[in-house]
C-alpha positions as CSV (number, residue, x, y, z in Angstrom):
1,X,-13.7,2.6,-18.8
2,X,-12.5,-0.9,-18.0
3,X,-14.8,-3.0,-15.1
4,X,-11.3,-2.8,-12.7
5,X,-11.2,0.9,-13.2
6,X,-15.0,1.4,-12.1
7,X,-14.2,-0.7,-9.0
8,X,-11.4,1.8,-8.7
9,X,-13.2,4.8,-8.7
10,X,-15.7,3.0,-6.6
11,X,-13.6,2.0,-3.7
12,X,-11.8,6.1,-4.0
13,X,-16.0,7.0,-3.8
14,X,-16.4,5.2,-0.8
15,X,-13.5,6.4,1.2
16,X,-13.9,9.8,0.1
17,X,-16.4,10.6,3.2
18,X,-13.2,9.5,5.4
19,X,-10.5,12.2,3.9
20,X,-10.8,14.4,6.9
21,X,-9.4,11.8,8.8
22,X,-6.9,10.5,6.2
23,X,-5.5,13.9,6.1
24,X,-5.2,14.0,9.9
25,X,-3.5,11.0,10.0
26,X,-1.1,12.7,7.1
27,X,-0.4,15.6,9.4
28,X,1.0,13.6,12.2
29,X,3.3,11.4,10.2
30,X,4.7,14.8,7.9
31,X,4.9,16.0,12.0
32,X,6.7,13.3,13.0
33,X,8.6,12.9,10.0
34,X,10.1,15.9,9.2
35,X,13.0,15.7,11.4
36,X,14.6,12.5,9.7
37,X,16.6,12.1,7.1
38,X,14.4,12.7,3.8
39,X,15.3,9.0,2.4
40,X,13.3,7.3,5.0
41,X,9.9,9.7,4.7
42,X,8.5,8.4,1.3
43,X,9.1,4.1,3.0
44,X,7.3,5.3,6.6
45,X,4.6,7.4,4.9
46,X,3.8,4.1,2.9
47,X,4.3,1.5,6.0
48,X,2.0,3.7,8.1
49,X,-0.3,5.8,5.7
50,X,-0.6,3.6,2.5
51,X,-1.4,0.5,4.0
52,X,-4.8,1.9,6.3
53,X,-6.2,3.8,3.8
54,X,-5.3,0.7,0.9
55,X,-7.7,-1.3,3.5
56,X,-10.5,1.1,4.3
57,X,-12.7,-0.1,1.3
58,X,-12.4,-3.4,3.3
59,X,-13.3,-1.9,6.4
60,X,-16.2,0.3,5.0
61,X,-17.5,-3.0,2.7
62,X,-17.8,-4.7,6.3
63,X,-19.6,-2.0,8.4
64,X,-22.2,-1.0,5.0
65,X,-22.4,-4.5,4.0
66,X,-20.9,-3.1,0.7
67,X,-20.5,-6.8,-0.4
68,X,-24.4,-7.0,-1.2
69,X,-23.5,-4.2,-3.5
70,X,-20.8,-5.4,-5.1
71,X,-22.8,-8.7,-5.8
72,X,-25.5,-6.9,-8.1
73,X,-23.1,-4.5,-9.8
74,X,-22.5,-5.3,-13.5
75,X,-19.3,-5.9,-12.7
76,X,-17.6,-9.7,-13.0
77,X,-16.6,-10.5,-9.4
78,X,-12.8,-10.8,-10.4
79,X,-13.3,-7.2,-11.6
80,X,-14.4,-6.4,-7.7
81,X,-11.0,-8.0,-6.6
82,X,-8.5,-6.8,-8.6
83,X,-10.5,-2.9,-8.5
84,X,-9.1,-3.2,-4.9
85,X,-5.8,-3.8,-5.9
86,X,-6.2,-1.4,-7.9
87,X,-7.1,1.3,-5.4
88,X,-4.1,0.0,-3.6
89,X,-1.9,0.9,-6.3
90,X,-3.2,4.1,-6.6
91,X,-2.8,5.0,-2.9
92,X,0.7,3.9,-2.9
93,X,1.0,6.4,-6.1
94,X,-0.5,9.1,-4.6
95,X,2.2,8.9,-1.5
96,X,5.3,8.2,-3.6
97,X,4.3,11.4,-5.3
98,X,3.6,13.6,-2.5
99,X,6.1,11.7,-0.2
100,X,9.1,12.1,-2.5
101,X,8.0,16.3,-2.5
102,X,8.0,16.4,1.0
103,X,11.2,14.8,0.8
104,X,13.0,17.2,-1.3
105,X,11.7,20.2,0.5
106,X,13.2,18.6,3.6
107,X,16.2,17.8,2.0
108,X,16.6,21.3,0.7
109,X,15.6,23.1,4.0
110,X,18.1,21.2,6.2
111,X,20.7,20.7,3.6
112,X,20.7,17.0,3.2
113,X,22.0,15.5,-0.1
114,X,19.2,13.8,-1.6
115,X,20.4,12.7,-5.0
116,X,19.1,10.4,-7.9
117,X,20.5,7.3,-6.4
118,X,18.9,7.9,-3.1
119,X,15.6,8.2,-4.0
120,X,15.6,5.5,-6.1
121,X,16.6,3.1,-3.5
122,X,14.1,5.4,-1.0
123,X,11.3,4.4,-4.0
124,X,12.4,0.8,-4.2
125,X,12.5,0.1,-0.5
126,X,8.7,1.4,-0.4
127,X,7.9,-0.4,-3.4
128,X,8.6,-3.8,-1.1
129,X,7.3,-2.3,1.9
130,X,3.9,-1.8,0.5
131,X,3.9,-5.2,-1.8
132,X,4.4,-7.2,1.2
133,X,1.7,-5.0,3.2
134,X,-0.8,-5.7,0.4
135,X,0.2,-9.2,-0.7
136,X,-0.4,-10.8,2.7
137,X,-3.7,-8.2,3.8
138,X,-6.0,-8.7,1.0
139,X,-6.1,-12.3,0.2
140,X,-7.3,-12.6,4.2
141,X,-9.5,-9.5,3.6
142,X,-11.5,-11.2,0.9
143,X,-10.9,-14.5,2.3
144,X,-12.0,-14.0,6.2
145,X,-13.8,-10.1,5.6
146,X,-12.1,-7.6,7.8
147,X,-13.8,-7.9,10.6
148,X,-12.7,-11.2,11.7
149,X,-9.1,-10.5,10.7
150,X,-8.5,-6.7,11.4
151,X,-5.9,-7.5,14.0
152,X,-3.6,-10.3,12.5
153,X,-3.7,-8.4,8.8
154,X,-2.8,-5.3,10.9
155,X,0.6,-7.0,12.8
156,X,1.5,-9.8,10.4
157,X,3.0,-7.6,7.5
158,X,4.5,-5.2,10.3
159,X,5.8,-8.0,11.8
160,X,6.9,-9.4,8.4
161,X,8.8,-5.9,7.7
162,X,10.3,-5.6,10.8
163,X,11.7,-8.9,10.8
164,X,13.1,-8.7,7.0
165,X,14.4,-4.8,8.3
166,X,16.5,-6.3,11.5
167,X,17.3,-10.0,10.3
168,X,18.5,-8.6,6.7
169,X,19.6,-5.1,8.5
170,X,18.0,-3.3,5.7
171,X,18.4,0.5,5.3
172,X,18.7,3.2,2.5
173,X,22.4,2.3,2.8
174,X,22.1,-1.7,2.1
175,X,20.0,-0.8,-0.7
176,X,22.2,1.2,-2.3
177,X,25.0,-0.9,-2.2
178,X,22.5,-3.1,-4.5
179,X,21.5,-0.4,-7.1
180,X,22.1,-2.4,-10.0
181,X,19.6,-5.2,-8.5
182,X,16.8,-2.6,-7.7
183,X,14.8,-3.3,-11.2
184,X,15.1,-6.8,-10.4
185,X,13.3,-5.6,-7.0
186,X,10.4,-4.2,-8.8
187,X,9.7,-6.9,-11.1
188,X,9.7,-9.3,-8.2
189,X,7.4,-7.2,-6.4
190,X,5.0,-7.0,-9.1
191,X,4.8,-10.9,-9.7
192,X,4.2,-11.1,-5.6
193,X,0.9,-8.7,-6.2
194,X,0.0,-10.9,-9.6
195,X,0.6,-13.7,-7.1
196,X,-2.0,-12.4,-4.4
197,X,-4.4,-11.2,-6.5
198,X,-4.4,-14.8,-8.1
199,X,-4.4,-16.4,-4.2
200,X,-7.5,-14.1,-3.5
201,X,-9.3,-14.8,-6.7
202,X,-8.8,-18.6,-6.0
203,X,-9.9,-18.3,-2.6
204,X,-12.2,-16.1,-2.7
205,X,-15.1,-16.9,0.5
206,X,-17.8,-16.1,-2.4
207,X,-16.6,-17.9,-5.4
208,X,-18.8,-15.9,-7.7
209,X,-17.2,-15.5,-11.3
């Protein structure tokens, strides 16, 4: 197992004494979400599920003083960093999966057409939701701890999204009408979160190699 995926499976160690809560938190958005149209479940899930529990290593590492552990682990410190992207990835997997099943069975019990088409533009609208969530958090996380900047990480990237959302007037439907550009979408995304892990590395409060 690679030093990244040990920091991995660390980080899914440490917020596994939180799931009760995780899954309460799961509850009330499937609640709250079950009504709308099945497209826009798998984006919300991610803007308002994803990006807290992508964090709570962050905010765990603060209250535990997890960073004293992470210092004497056999693990390079660049290893540490990118094993919370890592983790961040994972949780944004684990919600496409489950979000686009709850989708369908929405779509199914009310009816809805939810074709190929639409759930690829569902996927890739989420895919830019959570890069930009992630991109601008976790270089302040390592950067400032989360203590000290809980509250901007917590409104910039919403503001960020909302913003982009009303000044672009993005939907499901906007997104479509670019289908042939959505790969291009992906790629970008993914060279935005090589991009911040390479800011976070570089300005990383510890500079430890």
């Amino acid at each position: 197992m690679s030093a990244v995926a040990r920091m991995v499976l660390l980080d899914a160690r440490t917020v596994a004494p939180y799931k009760i809560q995780g899954l309460v938190v799961f509850a009330v958005c499937v609640a709250v979400l079950s009504g709308n149209n099945p497209a826009v479940v798998v984006p919300a899930l991610v803007l308002l599920l994803t990006s807290v529990v992508s964090a709570y290593p962050f905010v765990i590492a603060d209250k535990a003083r997890l960073e004293t552990l992470y210092a004497v682990l056999p693990l390079p410190r660049r290893a540490v960093l990118a094993g919370h992207y890592g983790w961040a990835l994972t949780c944004f997997a684990a919600t496409v999966t489950v979000g686009t099943a709850l989708s369908l069975v929405i779509a199914r019990v009310r009816s809805v057409p939810f074709g190929g088409h639409t759930l690829l533009t569902s996927l890739t609208l989420s895919w830019e939701i959570f890069v930009i969530s992630i991109a601008v958090q976790f270089p302040l996380f390592i950067r400032f701890g989360y203590s000290r900047i809980s509250v901007l990480c917590t409104f910039l990237p919403l503001a960020l999204i909302m913003m982009a959302v009303t000044r672009l007037h993005l939907t499901i439907v906007t997104f479509a009408a670019l289908l042939k550009w959505l790969p291009l979408l992906w790629v970008a995304g993914a060279v935005v979160l090589a991009a911040s892990v390479t800011v976070a590395i570089a300005t990383d409060r510890r500079h430890v190699p």
